[in-house]
PALUM-920163 format. One record per residue: residue in one letter; z, x, y of N, C-alpha, C, O in turn. Coordinates in steps of 0.1 Angstrom, whole numbers, padded with zeros to 4 digits, always signed. Example, Ala and Ser with C-alpha at 12.3 -4.5 7.8 and 13.67 -1.06 7.14 Angstrom:
! residues 2
a+0078+0132-0057+0078+0123-0045+0078+0132-0033+0085+0142-0033
s+0071+0128-0022+0071+0137-0011+0079+0129+0000+0080+0134+0011
! end
This chain:
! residues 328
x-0075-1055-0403-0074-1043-0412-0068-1048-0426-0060-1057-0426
x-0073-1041-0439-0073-1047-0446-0058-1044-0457-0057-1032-0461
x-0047-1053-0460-0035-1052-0463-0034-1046-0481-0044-1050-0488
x-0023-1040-0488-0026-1040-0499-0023-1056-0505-0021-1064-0496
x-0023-1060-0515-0018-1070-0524-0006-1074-0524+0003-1066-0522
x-0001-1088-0525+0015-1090-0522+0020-1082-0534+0013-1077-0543
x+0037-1082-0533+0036-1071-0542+0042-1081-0558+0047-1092-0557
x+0040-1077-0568+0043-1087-0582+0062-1085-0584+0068-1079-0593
x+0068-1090-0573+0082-1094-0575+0081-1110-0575+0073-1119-0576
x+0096-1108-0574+0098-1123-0576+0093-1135-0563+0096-1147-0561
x+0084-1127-0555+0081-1137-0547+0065-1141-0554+0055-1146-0549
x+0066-1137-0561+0049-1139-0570+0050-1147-0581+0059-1145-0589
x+0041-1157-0582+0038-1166-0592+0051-1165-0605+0059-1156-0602
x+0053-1170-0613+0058-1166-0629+0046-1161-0636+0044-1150-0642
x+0037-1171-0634+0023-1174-0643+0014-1156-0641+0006-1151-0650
x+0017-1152-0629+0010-1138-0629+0020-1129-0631+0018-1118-0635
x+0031-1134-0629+0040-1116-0633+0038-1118-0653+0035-1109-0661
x+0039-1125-0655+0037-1128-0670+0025-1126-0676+0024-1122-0687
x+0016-1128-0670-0001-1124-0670-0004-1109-0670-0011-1105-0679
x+0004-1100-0659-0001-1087-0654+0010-1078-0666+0008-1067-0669
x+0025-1087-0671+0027-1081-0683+0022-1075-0695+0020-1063-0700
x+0020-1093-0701+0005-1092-0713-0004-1081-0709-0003-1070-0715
x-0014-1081-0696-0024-1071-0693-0020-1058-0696-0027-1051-0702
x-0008-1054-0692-0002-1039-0687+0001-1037-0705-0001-1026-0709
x+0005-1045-0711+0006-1043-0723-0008-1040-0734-0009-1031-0742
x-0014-1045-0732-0028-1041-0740-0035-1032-0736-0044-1027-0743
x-0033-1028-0721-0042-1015-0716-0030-1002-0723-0034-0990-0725
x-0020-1005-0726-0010-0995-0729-0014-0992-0745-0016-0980-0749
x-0014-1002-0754-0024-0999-0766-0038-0995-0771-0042-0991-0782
x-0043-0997-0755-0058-0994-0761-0062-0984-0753-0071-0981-0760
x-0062-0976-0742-0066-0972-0734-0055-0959-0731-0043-0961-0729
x-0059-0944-0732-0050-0933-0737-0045-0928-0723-0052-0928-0713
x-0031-0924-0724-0023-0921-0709-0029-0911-0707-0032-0903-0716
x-0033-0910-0692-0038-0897-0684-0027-0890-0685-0016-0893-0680
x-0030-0877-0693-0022-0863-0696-0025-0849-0685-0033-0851-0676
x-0020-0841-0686-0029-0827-0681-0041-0824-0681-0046-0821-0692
x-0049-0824-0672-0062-0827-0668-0071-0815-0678-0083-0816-0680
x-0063-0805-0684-0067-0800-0696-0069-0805-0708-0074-0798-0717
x-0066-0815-0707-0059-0822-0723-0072-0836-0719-0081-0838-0728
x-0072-0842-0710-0078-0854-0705-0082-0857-0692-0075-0856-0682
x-0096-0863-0694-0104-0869-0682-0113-0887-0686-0123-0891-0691
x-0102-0892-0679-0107-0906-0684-0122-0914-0669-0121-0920-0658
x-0134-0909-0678-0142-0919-0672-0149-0934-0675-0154-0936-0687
x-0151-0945-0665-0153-0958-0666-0164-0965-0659-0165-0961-0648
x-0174-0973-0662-0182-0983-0661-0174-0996-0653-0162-0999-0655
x-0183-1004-0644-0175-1014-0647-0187-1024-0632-0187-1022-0620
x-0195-1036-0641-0200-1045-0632-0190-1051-0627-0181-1053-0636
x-0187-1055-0618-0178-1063-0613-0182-1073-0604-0179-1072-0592
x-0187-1082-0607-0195-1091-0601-0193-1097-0592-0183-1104-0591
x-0205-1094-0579-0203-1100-0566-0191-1092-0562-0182-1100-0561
x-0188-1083-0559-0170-1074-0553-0174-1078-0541-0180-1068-0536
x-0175-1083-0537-0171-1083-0514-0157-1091-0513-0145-1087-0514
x-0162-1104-0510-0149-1109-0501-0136-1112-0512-0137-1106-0523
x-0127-1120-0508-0114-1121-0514-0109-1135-0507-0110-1137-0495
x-0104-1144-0516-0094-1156-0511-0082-1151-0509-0076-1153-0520
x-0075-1146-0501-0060-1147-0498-0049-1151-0503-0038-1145-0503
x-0052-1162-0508-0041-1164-0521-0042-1163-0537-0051-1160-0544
x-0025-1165-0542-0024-1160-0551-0033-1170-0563-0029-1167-0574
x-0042-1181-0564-0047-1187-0570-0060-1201-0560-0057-1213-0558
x-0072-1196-0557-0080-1200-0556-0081-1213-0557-0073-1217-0565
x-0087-1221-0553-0091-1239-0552-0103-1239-0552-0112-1232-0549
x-0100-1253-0558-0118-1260-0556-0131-1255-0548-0142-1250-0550
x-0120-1259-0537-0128-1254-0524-0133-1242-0520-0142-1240-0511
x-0123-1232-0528-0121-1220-0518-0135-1208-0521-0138-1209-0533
x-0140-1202-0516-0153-1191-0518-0146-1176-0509-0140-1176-0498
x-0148-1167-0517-0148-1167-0531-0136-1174-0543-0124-1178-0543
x-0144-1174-0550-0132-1172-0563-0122-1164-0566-0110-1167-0567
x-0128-1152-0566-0114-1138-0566-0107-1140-0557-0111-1141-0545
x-0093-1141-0562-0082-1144-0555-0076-1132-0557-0082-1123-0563
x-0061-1130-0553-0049-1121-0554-0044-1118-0566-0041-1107-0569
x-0044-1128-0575-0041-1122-0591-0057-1118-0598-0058-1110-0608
x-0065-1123-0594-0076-1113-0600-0080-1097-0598-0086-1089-0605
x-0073-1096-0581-0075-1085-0582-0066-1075-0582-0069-1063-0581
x-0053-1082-0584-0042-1077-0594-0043-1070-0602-0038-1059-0603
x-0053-1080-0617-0057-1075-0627-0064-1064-0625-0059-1054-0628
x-0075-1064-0619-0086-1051-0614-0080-1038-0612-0082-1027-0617
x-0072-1043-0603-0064-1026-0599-0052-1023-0610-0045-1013-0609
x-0052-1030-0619-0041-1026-0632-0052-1018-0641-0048-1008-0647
x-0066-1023-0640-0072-1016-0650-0080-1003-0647-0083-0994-0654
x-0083-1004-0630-0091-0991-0625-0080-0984-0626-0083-0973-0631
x-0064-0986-0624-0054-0975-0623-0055-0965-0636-0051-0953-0634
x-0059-0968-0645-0059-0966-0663-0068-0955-0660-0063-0944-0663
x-0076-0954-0656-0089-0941-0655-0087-0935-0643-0079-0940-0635
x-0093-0920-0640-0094-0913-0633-0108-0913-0624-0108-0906-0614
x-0115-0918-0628-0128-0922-0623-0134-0938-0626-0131-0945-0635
x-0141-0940-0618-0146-0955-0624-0161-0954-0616-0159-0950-0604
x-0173-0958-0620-0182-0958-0614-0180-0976-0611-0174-0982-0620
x-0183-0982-0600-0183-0996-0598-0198-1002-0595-0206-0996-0588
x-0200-1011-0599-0217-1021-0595-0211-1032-0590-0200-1038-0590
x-0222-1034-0583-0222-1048-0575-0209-1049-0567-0202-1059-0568
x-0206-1038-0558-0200-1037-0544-0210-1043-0534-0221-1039-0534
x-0207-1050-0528-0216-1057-0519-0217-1053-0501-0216-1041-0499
x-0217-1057-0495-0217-1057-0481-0201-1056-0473-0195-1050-0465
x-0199-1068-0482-0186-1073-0473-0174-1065-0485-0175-1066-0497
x-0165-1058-0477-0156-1049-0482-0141-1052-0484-0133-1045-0489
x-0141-1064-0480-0125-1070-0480-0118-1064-0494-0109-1055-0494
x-0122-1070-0505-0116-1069-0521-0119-1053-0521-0108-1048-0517
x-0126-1044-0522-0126-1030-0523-0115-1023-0512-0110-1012-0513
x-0113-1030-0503-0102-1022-0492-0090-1025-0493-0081-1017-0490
x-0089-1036-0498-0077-1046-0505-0074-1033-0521-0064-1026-0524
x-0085-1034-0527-0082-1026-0538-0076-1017-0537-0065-1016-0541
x-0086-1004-0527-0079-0994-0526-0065-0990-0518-0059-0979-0520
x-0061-1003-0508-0048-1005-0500-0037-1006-0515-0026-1002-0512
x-0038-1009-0526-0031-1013-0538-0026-1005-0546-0015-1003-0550
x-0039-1000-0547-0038-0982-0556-0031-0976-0545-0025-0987-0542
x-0029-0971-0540-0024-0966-0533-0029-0953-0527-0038-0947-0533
x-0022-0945-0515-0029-0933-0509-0039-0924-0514-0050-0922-0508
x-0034-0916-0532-0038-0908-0535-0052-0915-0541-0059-0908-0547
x-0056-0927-0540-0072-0932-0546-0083-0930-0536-0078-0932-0526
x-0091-0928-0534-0102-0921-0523-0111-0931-0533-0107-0937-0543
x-0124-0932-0528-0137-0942-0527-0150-0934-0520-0149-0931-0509
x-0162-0931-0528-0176-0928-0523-0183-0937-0524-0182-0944-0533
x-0193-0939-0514-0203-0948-0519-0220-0952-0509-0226-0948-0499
x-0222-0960-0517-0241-0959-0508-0239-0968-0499-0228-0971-0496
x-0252-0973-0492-0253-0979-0480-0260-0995-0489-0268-0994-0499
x-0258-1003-0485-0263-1012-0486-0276-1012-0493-0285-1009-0485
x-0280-1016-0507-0298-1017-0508-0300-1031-0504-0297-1042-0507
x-0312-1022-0494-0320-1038-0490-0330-1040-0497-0336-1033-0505
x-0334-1057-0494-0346-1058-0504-0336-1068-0514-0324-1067-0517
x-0349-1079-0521-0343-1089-0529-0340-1082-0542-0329-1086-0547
x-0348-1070-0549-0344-1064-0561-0330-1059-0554-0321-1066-0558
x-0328-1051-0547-0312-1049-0543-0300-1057-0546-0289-1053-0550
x-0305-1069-0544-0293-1077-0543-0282-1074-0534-0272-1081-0535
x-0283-1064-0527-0276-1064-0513-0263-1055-0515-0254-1053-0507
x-0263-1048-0530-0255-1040-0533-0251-1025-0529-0258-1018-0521
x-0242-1021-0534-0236-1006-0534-0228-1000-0547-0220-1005-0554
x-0234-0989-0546-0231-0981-0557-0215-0971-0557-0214-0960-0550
x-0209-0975-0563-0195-0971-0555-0189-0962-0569-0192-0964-0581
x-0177-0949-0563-0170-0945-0570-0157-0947-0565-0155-0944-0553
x-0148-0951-0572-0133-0952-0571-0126-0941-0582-0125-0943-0594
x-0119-0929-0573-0112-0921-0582-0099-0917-0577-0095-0919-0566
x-0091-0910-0587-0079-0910-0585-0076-0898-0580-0077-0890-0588
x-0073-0892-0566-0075-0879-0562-0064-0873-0565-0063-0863-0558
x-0053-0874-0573-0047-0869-0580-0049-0863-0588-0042-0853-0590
x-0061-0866-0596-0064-0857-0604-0080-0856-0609-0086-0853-0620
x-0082-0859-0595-0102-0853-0593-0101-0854-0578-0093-0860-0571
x-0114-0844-0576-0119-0843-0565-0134-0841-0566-0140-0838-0576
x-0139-0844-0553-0153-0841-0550-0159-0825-0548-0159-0816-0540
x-0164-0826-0556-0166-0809-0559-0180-0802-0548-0182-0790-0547
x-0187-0813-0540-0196-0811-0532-0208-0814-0535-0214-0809-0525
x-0220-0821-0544-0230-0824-0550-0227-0844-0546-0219-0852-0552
x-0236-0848-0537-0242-0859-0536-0250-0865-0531-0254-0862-0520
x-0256-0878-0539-0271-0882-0534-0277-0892-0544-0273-0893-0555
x-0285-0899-0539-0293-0907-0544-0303-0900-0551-0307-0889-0545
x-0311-0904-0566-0323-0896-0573-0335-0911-0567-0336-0923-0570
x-0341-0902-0560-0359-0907-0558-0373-0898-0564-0379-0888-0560
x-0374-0903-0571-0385-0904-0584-0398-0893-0572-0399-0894-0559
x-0404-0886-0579-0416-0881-0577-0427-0889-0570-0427-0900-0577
x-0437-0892-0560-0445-0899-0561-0456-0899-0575-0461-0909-0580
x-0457-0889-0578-0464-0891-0591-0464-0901-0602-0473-0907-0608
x-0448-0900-0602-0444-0914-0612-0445-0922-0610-0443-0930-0620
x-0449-0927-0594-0451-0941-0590-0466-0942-0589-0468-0954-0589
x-0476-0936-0588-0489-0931-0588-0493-0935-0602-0505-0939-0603
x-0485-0936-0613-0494-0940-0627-0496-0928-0628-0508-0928-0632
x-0492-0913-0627-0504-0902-0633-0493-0896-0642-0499-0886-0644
x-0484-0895-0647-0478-0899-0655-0475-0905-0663-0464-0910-0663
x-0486-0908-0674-0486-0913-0684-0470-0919-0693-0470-0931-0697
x-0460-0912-0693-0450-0915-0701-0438-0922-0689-0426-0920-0689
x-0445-0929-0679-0436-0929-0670-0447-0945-0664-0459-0945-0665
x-0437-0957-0659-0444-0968-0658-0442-0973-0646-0449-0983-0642
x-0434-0969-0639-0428-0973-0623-0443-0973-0616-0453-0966-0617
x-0438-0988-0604-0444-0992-0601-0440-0992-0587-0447-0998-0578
x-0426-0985-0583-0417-0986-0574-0405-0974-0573-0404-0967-0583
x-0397-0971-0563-0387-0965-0564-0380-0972-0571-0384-0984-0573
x-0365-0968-0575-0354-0981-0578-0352-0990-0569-0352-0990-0557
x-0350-1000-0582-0346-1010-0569-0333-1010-0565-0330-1015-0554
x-0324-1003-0571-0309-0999-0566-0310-0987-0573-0309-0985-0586
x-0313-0973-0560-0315-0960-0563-0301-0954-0569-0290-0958-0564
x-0301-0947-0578-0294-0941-0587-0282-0937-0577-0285-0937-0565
x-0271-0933-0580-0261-0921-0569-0252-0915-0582-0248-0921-0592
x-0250-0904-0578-0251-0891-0582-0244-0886-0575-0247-0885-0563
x-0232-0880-0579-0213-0872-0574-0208-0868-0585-0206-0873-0596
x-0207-0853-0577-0201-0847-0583-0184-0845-0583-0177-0848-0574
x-0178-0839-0594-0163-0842-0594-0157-0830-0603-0158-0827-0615
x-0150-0823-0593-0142-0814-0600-0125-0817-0613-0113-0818-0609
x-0126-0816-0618-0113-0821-0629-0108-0807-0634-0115-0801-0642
x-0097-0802-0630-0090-0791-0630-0100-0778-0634-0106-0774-0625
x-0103-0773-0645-0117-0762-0642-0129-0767-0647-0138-0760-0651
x-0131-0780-0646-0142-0784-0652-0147-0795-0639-0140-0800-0630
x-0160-0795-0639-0175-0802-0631-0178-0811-0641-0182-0809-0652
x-0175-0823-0635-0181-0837-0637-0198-0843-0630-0198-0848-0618
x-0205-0842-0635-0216-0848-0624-0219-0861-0629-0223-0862-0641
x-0218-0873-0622-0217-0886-0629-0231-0894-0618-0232-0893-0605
x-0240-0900-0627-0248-0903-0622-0247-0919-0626-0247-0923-0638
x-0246-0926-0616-0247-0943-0617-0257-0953-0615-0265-0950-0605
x-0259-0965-0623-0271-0965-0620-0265-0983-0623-0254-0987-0628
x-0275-0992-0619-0274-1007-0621-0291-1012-0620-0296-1016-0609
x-0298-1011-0635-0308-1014-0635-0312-1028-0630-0306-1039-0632
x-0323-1026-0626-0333-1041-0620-0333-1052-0634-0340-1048-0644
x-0326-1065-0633-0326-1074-0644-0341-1081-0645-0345-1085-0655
x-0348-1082-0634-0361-1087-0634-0363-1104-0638-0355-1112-0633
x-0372-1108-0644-0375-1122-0647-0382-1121-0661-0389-1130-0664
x-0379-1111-0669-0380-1108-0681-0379-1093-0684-0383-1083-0678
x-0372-1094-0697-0369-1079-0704-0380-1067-0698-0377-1056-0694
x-0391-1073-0700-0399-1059-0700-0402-1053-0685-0411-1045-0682
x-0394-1057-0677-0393-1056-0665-0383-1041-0659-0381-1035-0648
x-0378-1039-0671-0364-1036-0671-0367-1018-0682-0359-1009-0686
x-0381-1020-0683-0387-1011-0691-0387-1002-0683-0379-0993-0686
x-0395-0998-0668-0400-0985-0663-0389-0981-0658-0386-0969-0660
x-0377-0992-0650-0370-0978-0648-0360-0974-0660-0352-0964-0657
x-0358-0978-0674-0348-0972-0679-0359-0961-0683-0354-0949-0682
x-0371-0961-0687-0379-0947-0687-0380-0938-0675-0385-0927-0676
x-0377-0942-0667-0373-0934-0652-0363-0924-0651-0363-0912-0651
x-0351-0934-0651-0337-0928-0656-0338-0915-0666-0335-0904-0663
x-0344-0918-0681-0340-0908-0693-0350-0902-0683-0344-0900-0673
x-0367-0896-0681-0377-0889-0677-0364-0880-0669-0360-0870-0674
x-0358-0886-0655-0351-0876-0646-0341-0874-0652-0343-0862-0654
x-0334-0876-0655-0321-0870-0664-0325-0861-0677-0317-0853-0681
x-0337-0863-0682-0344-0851-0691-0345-0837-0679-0338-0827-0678
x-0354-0841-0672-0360-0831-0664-0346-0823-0656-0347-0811-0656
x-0337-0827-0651-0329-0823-0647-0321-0815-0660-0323-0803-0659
x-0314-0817-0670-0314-0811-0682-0318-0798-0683-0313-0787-0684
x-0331-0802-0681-0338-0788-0683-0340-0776-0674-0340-0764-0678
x-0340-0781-0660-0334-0771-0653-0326-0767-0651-0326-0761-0640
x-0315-0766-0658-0300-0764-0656-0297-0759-0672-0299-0767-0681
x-0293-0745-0673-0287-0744-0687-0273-0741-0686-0267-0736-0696
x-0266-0745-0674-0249-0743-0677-0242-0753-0682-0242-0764-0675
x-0235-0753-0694-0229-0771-0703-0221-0772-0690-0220-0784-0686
x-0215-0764-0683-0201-0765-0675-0206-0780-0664-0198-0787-0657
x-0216-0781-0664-0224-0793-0653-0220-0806-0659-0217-0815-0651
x-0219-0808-0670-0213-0820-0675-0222-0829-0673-0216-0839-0669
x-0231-0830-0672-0243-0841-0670-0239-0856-0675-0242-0857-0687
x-0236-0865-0670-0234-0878-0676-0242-0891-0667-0242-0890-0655
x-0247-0903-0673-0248-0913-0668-0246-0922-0671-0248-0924-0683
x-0242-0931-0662-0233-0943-0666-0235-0955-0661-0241-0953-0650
x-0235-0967-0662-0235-0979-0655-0243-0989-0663-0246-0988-0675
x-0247-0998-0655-0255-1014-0659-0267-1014-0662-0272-1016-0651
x-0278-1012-0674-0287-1006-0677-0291-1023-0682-0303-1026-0684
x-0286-1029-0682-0290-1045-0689-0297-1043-0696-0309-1045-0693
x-0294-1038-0710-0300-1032-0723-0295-1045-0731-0283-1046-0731
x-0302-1056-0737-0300-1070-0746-0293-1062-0756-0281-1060-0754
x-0299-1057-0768-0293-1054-0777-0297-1041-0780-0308-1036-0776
x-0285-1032-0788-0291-1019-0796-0302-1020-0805-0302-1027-0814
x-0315-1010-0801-0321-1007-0811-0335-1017-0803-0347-1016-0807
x-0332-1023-0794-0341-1030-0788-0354-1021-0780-0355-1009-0780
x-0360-1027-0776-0369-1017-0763-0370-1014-0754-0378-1008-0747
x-0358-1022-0751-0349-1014-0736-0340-1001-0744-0341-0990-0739
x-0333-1003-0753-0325-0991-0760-0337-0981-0759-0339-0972-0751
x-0342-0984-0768-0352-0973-0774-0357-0966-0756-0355-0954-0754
x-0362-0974-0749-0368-0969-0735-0353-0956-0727-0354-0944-0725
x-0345-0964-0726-0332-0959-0724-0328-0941-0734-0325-0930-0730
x-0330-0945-0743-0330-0932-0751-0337-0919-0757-0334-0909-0764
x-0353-0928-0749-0360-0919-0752-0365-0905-0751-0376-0901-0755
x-0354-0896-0745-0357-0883-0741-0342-0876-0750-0338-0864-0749
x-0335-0884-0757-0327-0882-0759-0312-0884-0756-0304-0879-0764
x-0308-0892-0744-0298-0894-0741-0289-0903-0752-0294-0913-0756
x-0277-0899-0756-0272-0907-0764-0256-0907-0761-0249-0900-0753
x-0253-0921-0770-0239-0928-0762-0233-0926-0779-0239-0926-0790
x-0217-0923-0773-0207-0921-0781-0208-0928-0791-0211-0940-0790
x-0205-0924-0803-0208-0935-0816-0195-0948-0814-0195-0958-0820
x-0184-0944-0805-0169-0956-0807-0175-0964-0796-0167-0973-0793
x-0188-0964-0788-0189-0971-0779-0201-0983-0788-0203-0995-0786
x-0206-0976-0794-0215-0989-0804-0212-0999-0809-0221-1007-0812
x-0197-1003-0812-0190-1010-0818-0182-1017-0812-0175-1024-0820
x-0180-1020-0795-0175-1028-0785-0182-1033-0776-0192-1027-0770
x-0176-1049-0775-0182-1057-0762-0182-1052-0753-0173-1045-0749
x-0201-1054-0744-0198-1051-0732-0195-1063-0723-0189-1061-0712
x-0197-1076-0727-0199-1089-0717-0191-1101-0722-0192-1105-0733
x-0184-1106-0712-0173-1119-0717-0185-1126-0723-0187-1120-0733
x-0192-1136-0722-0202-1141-0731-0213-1132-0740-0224-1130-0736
x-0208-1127-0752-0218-1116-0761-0214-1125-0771-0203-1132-0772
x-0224-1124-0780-0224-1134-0793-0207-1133-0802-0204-1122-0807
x-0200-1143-0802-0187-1136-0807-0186-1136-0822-0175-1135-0828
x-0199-1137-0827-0198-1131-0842-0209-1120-0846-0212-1120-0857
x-0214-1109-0835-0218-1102-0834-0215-1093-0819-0225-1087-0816
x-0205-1092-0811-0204-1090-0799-0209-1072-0797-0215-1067-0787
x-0207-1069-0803-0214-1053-0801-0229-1054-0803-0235-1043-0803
x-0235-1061-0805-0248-1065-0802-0259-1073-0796-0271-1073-0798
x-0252-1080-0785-0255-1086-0780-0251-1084-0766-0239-1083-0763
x-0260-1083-0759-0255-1081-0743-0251-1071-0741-0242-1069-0733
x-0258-1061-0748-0259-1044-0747-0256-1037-0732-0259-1025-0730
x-0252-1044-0724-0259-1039-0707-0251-1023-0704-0257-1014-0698
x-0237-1023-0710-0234-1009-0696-0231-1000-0711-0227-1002-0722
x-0237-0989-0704-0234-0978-0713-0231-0963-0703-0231-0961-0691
x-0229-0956-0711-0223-0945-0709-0226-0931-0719-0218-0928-0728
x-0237-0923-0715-0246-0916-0724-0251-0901-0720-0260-0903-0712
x-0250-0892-0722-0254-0879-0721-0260-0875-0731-0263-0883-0740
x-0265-0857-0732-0277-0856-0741-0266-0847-0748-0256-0844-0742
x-0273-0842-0764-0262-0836-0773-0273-0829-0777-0267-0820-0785
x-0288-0826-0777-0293-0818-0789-0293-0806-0775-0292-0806-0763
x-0295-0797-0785-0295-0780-0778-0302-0780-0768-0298-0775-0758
x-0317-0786-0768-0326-0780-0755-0321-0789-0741-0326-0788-0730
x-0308-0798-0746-0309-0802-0733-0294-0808-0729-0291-0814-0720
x-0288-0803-0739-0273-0804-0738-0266-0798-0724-0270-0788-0719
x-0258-0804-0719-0255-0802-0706-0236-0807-0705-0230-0814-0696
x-0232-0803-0713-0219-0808-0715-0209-0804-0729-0208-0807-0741
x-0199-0791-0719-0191-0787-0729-0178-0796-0732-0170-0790-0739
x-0175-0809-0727-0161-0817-0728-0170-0823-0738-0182-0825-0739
x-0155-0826-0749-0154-0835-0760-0151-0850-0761-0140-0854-0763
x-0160-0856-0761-0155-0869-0765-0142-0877-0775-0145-0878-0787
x-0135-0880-0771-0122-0885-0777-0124-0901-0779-0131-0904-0789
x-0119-0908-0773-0118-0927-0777-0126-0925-0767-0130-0915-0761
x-0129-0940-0767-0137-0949-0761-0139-0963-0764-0141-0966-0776
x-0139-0971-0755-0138-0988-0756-0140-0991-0742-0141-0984-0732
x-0139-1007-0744-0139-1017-0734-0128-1022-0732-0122-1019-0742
x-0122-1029-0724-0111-1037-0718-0115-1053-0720-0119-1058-0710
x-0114-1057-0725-0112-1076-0730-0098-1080-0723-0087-1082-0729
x-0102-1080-0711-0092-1084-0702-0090-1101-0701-0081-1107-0694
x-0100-1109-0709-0099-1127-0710-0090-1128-0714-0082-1130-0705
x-0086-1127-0726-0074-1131-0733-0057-1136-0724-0051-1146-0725
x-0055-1125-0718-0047-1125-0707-0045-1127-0695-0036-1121-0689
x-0054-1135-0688-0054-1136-0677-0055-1154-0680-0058-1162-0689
x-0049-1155-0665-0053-1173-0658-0046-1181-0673-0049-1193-0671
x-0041-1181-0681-0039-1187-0695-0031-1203-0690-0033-1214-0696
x-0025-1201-0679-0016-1211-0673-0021-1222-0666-0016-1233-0663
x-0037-1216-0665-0047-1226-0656-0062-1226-0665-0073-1228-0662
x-0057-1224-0676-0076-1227-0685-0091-1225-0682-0101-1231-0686
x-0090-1217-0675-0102-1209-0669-0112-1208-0679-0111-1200-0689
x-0122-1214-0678-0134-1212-0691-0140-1194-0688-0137-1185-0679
x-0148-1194-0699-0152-1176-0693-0163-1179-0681-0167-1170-0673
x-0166-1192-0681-0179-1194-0670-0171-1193-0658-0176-1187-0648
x-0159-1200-0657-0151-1197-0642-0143-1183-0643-0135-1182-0634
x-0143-1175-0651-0133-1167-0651-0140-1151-0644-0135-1142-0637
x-0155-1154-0651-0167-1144-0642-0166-1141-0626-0168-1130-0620
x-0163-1153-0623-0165-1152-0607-0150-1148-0602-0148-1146-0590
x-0140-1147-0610-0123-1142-0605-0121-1127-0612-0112-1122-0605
x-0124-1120-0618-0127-1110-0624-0144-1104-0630-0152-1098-0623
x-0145-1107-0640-0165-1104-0637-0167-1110-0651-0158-1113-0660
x-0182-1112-0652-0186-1112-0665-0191-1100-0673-0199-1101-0682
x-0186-1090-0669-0187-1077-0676-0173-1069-0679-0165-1067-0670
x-0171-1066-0694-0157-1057-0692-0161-1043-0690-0171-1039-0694
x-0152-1036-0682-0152-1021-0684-0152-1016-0695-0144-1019-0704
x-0162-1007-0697-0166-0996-0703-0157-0978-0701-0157-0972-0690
x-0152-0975-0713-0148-0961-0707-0149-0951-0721-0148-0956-0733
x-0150-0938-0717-0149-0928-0722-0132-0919-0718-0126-0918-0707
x-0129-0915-0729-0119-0902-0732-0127-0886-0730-0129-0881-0741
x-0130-0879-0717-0134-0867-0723-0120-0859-0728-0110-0863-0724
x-0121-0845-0738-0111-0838-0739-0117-0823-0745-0110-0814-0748
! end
């Protein structure tokens, strides 16, 4: 059975109580305190690469598989604590580090999530929500979105699928004091080239239009979120991505999504997770306000005592930072 984390007293490293300081200090600058669930609802993105097993100790070896050790996922649960929701990618099979996680957070964090996708497009993953049941709950709305046969048929011209998802969408709903969250997650197929990566983000916007339109209450909060592996803005995965109108926060255009993004252009490069709802009239589905929004650049402070390149630091934390939104 799976134990929380040793706890960060003095029987823990220097090198990590000093690390999880720095950390706790820049999420305290950048990232806004959960207030009155009237006032704020903080939701989050976040690939977390490979999440299954865990090394046991507080600092990983040579030898040891996995990498994620006890101070990485230290860091983790310092940053999921920060939000009130977090959609998660790349939960895998093996559950140790997510049970471990949620043993950390403690009682009031609850966890939904899919079954294993099989199949090599799968990659063997699960689509997971981690939230703080303190101050959300499951309002009763969940499920995976499977595409029309039509759309896989070709008779649908504006529509290119050639398959269901390869990691089917999930879709939970979440109550936040009088307001409905419906958050739809998604971790698009990377493929063996970009244009691979075309039919389902036209998948995604086509059902997320169509849904839109059947629904004219904003109170539904329509949002989707997650790993869309979009290269750059303005690209033709963006453009595919956007094409029914879905659009992402203008403060989110301007931050890294990925420890390696060009670092003299990093909001442009390695466009992958976003976080996007529709705003014009015929299909607006959301009366909360967007407030901040950013990513977490959790490198800086972490492992500093042991020189962790970003190529080893992926596999102890991820090569993706979290993504979040401020609703208000």
């Amino acid at each position: 059975m799976s134990q929380p984390l040793p706890p960060l007293d003095d029987t823990a490293p220097a090198a990590v109580r000093a690390e999880m300081a720095a950390l706790r200090a820049a999420l305290d600058a950048t990232v806004p305190r959960k207030r009155h669930l009237d006032r704020n609802l903080l939701v989050a993105t976040w690939n977390l690469k490979e999440f299954g097993s865990l090394t046991e100790k507080w600092d990983a070896g040579a030898r040891d598989t996995p990498k994620r050790d006890w101070r990485a996922l230290w860091a983790i649960a310092e940053i999921v604590s920060r939000f009130d929701v977090v959609a998660l990618q790349e939960v895998t099979g093996n559950l140790r580090a997510l049970r471990t996680l949620m043993k950390t957070l403690g009682a009031r964090w609850q966890f939904v999530m899919t079954d294993v996708t099989r199949g090599e497009a799968g990659g063997g993953e699960r689509m997971t929500f981690v939230f703080d049941g303190a101050r959300v709950e499951l309002s009763g709305l969940a499920g995976e979105l499977v595409v029309p046969p039509e759309w896989i048929a070709g008779t649908d011209p504006s529509i290119a699928l050639r398959r269901q998802f390869a990691r089917t969408p999930y879709t939970v709903s979440f109550r936040a004091g009088d307001a409905t969250v419906i958050l739809v997650a998604m971790h698009v197929l990377y493929g063996s080239a970009a244009a691979d990566r075309v039919p389902e983000l036209q998948g995604i916007a086509r059902w997320m239009a169509d849904w839109a339109q059947q629904t004219s209450r904003w109170h539904h909060n329509l949002v989707v979120l997650g790993d869309f592996n979009i290269d750059r803005r303005d690209d033709a995965l963006w453009q595919a991505f956007t094409s029914t109108g879905l659009t992402v926060p203008e403060a989110l255009h301007a931050v890294p999504r990925s420890i390696f993004a060009d670092p003299v252009k990093p909001a442009l490069d390695k466009f992958y997770d976003q976080i996007a709802w529709f705003t014009d009239r015929k299909r607006q589905l959301i009366d909360l306000r967007a407030g901040a929004a950013g990513s977490v650049d959790f490198v800086p402070h972490l492992y500093r005592d042991v020189g962790l390149t970003r190529a080893q630091m992926q596999y102890r934390v991820s090569d993706h930072y979290p993504l979040w939104v401020e609703f208000v």
